[in-house]
C-alpha positions in Angstrom: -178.1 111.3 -139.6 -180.6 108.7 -138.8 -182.3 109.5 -136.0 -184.5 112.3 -137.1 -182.5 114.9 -134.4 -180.2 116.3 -137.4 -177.0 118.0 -136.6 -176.6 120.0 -139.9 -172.7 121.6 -140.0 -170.1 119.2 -140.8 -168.4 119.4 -144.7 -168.5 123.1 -144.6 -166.8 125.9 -145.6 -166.7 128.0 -142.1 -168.9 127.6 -139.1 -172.1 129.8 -139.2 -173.2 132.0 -136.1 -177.0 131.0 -134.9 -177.2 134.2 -133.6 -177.0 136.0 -136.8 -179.1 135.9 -140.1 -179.5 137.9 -142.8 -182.7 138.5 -144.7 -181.7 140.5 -147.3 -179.8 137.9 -150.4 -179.6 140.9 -152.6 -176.9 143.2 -150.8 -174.4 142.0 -148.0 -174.4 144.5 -145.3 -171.6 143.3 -142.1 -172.7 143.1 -138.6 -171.2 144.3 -135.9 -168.4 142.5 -134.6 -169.3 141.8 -130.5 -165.4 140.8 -129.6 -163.6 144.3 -128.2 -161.9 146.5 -129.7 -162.3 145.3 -133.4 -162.5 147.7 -136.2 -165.5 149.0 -138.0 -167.2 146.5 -140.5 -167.1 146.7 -144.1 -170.2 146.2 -146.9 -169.5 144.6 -150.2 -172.1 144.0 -152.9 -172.8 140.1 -153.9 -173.1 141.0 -157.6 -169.8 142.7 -158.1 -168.1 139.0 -157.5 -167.7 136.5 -159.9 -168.5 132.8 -158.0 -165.9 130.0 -158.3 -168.6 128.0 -159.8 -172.9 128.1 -160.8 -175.4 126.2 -159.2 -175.2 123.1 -161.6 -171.4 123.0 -160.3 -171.3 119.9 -162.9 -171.2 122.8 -165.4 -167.4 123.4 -165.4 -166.5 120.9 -162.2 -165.8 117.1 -163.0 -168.9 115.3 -161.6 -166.6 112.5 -160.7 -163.1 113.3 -160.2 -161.3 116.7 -158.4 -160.7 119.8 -159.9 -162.5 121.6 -163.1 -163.3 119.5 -166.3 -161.2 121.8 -168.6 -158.3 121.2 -166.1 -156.4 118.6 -165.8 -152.8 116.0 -167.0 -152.8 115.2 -170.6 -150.5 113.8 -173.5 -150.1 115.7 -176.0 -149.0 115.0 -179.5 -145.6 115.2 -178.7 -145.7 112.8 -176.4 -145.4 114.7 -173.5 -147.5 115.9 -170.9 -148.8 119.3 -170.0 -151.8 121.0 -168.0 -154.6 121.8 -169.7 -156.9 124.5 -168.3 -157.1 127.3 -170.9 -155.2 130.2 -168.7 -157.1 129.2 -165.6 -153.7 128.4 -163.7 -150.2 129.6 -164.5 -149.1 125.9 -165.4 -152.1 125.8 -168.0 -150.4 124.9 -171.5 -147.0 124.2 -169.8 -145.7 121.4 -171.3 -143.7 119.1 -169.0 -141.0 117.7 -170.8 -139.7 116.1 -167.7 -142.6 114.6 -166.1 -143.7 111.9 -168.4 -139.6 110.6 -167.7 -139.9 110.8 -164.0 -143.2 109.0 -163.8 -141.7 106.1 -165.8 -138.9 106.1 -163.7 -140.4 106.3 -160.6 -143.6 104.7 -160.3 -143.7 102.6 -163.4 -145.9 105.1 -165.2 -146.7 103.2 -168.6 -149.2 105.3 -171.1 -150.7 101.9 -172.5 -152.6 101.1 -169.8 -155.5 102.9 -169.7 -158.8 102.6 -167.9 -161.7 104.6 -169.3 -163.7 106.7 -166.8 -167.7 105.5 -167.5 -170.1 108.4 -169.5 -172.4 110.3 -167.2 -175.6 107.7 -166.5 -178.7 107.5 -168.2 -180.7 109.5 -165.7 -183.9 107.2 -166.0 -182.3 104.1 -164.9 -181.1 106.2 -161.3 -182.3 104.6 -158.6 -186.1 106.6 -158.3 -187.0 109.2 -155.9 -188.2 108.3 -152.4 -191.2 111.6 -152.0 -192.1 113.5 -149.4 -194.6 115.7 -151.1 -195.4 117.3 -147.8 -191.8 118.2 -146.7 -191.3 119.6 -150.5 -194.8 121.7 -149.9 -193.5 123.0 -147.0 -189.5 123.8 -147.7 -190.3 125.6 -150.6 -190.4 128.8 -149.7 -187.3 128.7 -148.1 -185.0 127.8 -150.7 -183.1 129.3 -153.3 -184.1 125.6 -155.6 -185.3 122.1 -154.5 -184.3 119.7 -157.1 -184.8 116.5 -157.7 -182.8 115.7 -161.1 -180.7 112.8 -161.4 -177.4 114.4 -162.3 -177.8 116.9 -158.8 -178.4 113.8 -157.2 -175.7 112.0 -158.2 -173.2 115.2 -157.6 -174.7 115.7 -154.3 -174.5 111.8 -153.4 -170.4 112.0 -152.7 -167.5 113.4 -151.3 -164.0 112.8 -153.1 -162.6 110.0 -151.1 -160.8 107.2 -153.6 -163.5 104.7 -153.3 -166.3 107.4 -154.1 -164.3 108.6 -156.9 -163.8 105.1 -158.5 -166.8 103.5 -157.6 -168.5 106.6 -159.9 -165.7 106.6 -162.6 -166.8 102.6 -163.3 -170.5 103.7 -163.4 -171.1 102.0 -160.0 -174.2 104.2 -157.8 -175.3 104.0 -154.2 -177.9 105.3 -152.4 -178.2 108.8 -153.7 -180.3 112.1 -151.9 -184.0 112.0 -153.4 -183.7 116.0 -152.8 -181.0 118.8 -153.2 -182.0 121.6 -151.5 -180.2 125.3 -151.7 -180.9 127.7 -148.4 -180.6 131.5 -149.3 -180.1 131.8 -145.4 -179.9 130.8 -141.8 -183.7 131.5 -141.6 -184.0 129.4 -144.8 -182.1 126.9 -142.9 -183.6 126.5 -139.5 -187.1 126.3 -141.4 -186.3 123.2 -143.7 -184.4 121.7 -140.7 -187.3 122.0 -138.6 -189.7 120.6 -141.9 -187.6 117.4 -141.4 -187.4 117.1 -138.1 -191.2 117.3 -138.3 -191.5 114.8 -141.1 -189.1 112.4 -140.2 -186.7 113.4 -143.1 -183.0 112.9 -143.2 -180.6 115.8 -144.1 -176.9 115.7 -144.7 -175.2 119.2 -145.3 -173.2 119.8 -148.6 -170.4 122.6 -148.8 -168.0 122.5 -151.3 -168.3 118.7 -151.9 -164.7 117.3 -151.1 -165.1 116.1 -148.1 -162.6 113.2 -147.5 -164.5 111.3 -144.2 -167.1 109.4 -145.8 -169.8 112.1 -144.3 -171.8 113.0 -147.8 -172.4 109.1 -148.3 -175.7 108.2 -148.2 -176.6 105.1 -145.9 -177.7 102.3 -148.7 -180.3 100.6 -146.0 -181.9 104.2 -145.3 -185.4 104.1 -146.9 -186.3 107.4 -145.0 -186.1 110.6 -147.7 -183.0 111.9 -147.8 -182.1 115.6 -148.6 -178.8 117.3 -149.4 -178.8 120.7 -148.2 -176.1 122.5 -150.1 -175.1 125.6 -149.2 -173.1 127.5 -152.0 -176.0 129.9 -152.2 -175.0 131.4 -148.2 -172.0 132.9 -149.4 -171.8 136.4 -148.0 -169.1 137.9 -145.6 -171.1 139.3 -142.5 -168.1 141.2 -140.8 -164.7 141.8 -141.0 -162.1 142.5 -137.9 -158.9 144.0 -139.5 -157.5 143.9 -135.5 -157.8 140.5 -135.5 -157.6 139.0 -139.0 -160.7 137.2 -138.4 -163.4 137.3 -141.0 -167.0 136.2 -140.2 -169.0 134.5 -142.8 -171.9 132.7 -144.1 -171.2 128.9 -144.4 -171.5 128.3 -147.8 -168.7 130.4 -149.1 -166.0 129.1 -151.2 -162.2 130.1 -150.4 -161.9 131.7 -154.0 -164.8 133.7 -153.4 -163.9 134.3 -150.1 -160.4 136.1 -151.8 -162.5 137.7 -154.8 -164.5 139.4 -152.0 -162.1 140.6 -149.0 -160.1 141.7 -152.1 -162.7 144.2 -153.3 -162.4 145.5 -150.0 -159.0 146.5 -149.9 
């Protein structure tokens, strides 16, 4: 970050192989395993697996708290809380008679204190866009999407560390990425990296956005523009070693997609 020399593969999924690309997004075909003696790989079609979550990820994922937005501790009318989630877990609509009493008793827990997370922002008052009209002329035909809207900007602008999480849930915004940029593939990848090597543009990678270190945090004196290269769209298994247990994968894949796939494999 910062230097214009970009090392581009921290807060992701699973570490990608250089040596490998695919240029096919439409069908995942597995390449052949070089370690010894591992078994035969294994194609599975992208289309047959439901991802853990769209593009605009705000969609069904809080935008500034963990989990999904349908998901989550609440108090019901009876005064008691259970898990929302409409059948997505096994505890969803389990009401917890118990939990409300041990929360009091154990921490305090008083339901009259309540602080109210802040609305999403009005998107015209988000800090504007530092353009690089010439790095978005030349990245775009290596990307899935380039965006620029406020709310992918804001999404893309954080990891889920406690003071990221607050500092949004009381309305308060930092630097944000002036671009969010999906990759279809490594190719994709090495020619926007390149772009912003040329063009002295900044590039943090985004995976599935919970990184805890500080690393998707902007740097607020940074006036260089700054590009969020998520990686969701890279989501294809490459190979399979059933000798080893090992999987091989593109670096943008999710661990529930990760399971929906091996498990169409079985």
């Amino acid at each position: 970050r910062g230097s214009g020399q970009i090392i581009y593969f921290h807060d992701l999924a699973v570490p990608i192989d250089a040596a490998m690309s695919l240029k096919d997004k439409s069908a995942v075909t597995m390449q052949t395993c070089k370690a010894q003696g591992t078994s035969a790989p294994i194609s599975s079609s992208k289309e047959e697996v439901q991802k853990a979550f769209p593009i605009k990820r705000e969609e069904v994922l809080r935008w500034n708290g963990w989990g999904y937005r349908d998901s989550g501790f609440v108090l019901n009318d009876n005064g008691n809380i259970e898990f929302s989630g409409k059948g997505r877990y096994s505890l969803s609509g389990t009401e917890l008679h118990k939990f409300k009493p041990f929360l009091e008793e154990r921490f305090g827990f008083d339901t009259n204190l309540k602080t109210f997370s802040q609305p999403p922002p009005d998107l015209t008052a988000l800090p504007r866009v530092i353009t690089n009209h010439s790095y978005v002329e030349a990245v775009r035909p290596f990307c899935v999407k380039i965006s620029d809207d406020g709310m992918d900007r804001i999404v893309h602008s954080h990891g889920h560390t406690c003071h990221e999480l607050f500092a949004l849930r009381t309305g308060k915004y930092g630097r944000l990425p002036d671009y969010v940029i999906w990759p279809g593939s490594h190719r994709d990848v090495e020619k926007i990296v390149l772009a912003a090597k040329e063009r002295n543009v900044c590039v943090i990678p985004f995976g599935g956005g919970t990184n805890v270190s500080g690393a998707l945090e902007c740097p607020t004196e940074e006036r260089r523009t700054i590009v969020s290269l998520d990686m969701t769209e890279m989501d294809k298994i490459l190979w399979i070693d059933d000798d080893n247990l090992t999987v091989h994968v593109e670096a943008g894949i999710v661990g529930q997609d990760l399971e929906r796939q091996v498990s169409l494999l079985e």
